[in-house]
C-alpha positions in Angstrom: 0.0 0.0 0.0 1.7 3.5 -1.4 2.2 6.3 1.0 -0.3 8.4 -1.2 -2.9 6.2 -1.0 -2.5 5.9 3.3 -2.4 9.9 2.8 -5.7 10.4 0.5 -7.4 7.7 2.7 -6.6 9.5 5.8 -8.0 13.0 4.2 -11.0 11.6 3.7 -11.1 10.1 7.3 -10.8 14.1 8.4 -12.9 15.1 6.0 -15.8 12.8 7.4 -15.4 13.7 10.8 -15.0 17.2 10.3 -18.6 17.0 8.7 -20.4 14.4 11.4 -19.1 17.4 13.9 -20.4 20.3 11.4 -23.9 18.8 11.1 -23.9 17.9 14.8 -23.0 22.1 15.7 -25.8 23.1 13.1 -28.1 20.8 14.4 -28.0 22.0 18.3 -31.0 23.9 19.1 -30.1 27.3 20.3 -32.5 30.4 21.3 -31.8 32.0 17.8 -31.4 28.5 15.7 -34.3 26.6 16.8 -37.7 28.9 16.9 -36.7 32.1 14.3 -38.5 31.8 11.8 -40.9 35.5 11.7 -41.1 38.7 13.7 -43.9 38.9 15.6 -44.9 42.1 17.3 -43.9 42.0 21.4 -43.5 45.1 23.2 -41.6 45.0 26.6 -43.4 45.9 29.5 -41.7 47.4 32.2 -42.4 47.0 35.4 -43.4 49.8 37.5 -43.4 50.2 41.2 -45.3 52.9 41.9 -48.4 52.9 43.3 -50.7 53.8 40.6 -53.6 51.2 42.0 -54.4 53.5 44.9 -55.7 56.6 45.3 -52.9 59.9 46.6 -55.4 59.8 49.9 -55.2 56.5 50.1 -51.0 56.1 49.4 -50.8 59.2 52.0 -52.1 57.0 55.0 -50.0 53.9 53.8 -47.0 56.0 54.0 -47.5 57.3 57.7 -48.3 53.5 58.6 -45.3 52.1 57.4 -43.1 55.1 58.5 -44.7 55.2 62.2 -43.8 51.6 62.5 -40.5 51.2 61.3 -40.9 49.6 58.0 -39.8 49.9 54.4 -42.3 50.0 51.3 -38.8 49.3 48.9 -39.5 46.5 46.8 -43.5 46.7 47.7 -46.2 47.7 44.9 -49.7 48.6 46.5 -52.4 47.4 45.0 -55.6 47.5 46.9 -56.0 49.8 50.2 -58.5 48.5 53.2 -59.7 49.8 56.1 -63.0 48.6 58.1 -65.6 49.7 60.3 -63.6 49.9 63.6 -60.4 51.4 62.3 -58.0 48.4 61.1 -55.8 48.7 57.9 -55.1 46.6 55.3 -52.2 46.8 52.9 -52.1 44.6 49.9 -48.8 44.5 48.0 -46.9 42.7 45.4 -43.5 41.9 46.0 -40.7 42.9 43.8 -37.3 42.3 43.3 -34.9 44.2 41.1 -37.8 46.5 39.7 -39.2 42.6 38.8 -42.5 41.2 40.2 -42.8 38.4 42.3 -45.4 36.1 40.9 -47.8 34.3 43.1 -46.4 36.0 46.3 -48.9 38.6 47.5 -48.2 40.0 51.0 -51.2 41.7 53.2 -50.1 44.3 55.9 -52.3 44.1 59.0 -52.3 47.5 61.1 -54.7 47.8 64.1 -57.1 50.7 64.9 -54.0 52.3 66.7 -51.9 52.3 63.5 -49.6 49.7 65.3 -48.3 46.9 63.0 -50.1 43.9 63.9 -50.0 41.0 61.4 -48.5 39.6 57.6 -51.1 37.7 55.4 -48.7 35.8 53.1 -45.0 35.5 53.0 -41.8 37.9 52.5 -39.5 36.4 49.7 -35.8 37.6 50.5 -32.5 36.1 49.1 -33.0 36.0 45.7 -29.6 36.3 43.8 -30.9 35.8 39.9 -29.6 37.1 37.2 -32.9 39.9 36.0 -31.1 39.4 32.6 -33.2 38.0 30.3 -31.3 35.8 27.3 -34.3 34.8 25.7 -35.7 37.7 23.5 -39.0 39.5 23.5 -39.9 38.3 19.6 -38.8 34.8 20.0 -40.9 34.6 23.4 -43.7 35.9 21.4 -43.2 33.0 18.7 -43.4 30.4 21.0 -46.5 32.0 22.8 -47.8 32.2 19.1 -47.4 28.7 18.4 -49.2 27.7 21.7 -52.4 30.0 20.3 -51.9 27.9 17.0 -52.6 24.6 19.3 -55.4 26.1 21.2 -58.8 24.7 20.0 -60.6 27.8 21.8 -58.7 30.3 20.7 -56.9 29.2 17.1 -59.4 30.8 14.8 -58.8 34.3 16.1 -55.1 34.4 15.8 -54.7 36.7 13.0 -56.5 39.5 14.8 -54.1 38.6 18.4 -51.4 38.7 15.8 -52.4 42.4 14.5 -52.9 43.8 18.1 -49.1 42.1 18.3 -48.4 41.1 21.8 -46.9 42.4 25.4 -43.9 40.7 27.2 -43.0 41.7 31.0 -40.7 40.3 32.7 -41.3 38.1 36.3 -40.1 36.2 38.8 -41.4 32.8 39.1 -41.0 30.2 41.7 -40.9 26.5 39.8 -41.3 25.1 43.5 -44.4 27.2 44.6 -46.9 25.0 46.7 -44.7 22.5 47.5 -43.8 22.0 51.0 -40.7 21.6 52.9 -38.4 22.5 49.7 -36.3 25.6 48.8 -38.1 28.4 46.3 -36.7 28.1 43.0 -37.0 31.1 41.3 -36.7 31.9 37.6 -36.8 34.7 35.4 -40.3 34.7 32.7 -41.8 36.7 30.3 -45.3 36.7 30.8 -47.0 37.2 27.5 -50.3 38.5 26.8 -52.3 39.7 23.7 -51.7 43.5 23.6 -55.6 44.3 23.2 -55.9 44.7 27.1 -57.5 40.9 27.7 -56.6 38.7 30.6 -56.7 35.7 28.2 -55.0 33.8 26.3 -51.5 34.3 28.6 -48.3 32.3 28.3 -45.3 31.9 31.0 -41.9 31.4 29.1 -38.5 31.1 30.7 -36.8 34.2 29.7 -33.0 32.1 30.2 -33.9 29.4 27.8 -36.8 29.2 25.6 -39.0 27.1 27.4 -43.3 27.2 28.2 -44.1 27.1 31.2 -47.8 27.0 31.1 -50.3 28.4 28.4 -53.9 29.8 29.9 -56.9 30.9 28.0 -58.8 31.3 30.3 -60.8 27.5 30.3 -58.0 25.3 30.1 -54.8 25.7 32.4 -51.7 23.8 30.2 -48.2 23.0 31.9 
């Protein structure tokens, strides 16, 4: 057997392998290789912390309660202010961290008809050290929550007119171990996605560090 012939023989060994490795690198799915394919409308939400659910009165006497009593309203959104017939308050907040809501984890403030802090509904999420980064982008979420509309029996037939609204994306925190008991939280960061026409329904959770659904609602049938 000729020298040439082991040397040919052995270029086309390194020529084989060097194309099993090429089609194996174009074949990993990646956030931009594996679901590209169209733009689709998603606008990014940002969160806001302020307390636009409340009325100025109502914020006003939230403020002196939390200030009389030694506690912070960083990282607290009110949403809904209480009070009742013999003088107690209630404070109902979303949780936040990084500018980020907490999904799920609703906290209500109990203050007694001496303005005295008496009692927590709910419970304070602390030591989160996520990255609020999100890798996965606000289109290709939107693909993916477009392609769970496409599978929906209920909600199929009207998603041209979602896809001409376009869609919304805002970023969340989400706990994959919420209501389970005696384990550590998990959390991750999502983009919640909704149709941008101001309904509550359809809505999809996607992992925002790898493109993954979480769950797809519309509103009837609750998919994991």
């Amino acid at each position: 057997m000729s020298p040439n012939y082991l040397y040919k023989s052995a270029l086309v060994v390194v020529f084989l392998i060097s194309m099993i490795v090429s089609c194996k690198k174009e074949s990993a799915p990646t956030e931009n290789s594996n679901i590209v394919e169209d733009t689709i409308q998603t606008n990014r939400i940002y969160n806001s912390m302020a307390p636009i659910y409340v009325r100025d009165s109502e914020f006003a006497i939230v403020q002196k309660l939390f200030q009389k009593n030694n506690l912070s309203l960083f990282d607290f959104q009110i949403w809904l202010y209480q009070s009742d017939t013999i003088g107690n308050h209630y404070v109902f907040c979303n949780q936040f961290y990084h500018g980020i809501q907490i999904m799920a984890y609703r906290v209500i403030f109990w203050f007694n008809n001496q303005d005295i802090y008496d009692n927590l509904v709910g419970e304070l999420v602390g030591n989160i050290t996520i990255d609020t980064i999100p890798s996965v982008t606000t289109n290709n979420a939107g693909i993916l929550f477009r392609q769970a509309i496409a599978s929906d029996s209920f909600n199929k037939n009207n998603l041209s007119s979602f896809r001409s609204y376009g869609f919304n994306a805002e970023l969340e925190l989400y706990d994959l171990n919420y209501g389970k008991e005696f384990v550590p939280k998990k959390f991750i960061l999502v983009w919640i996605i909704t149709v941008a026409n101001g309904a509550k329904y359809p809505v999809g959770c996607i992992r925002a560090d790898s493109l993954h659904l979480i769950y797809y609602d519309n509103g009837r049938e609750y998919n994991r």
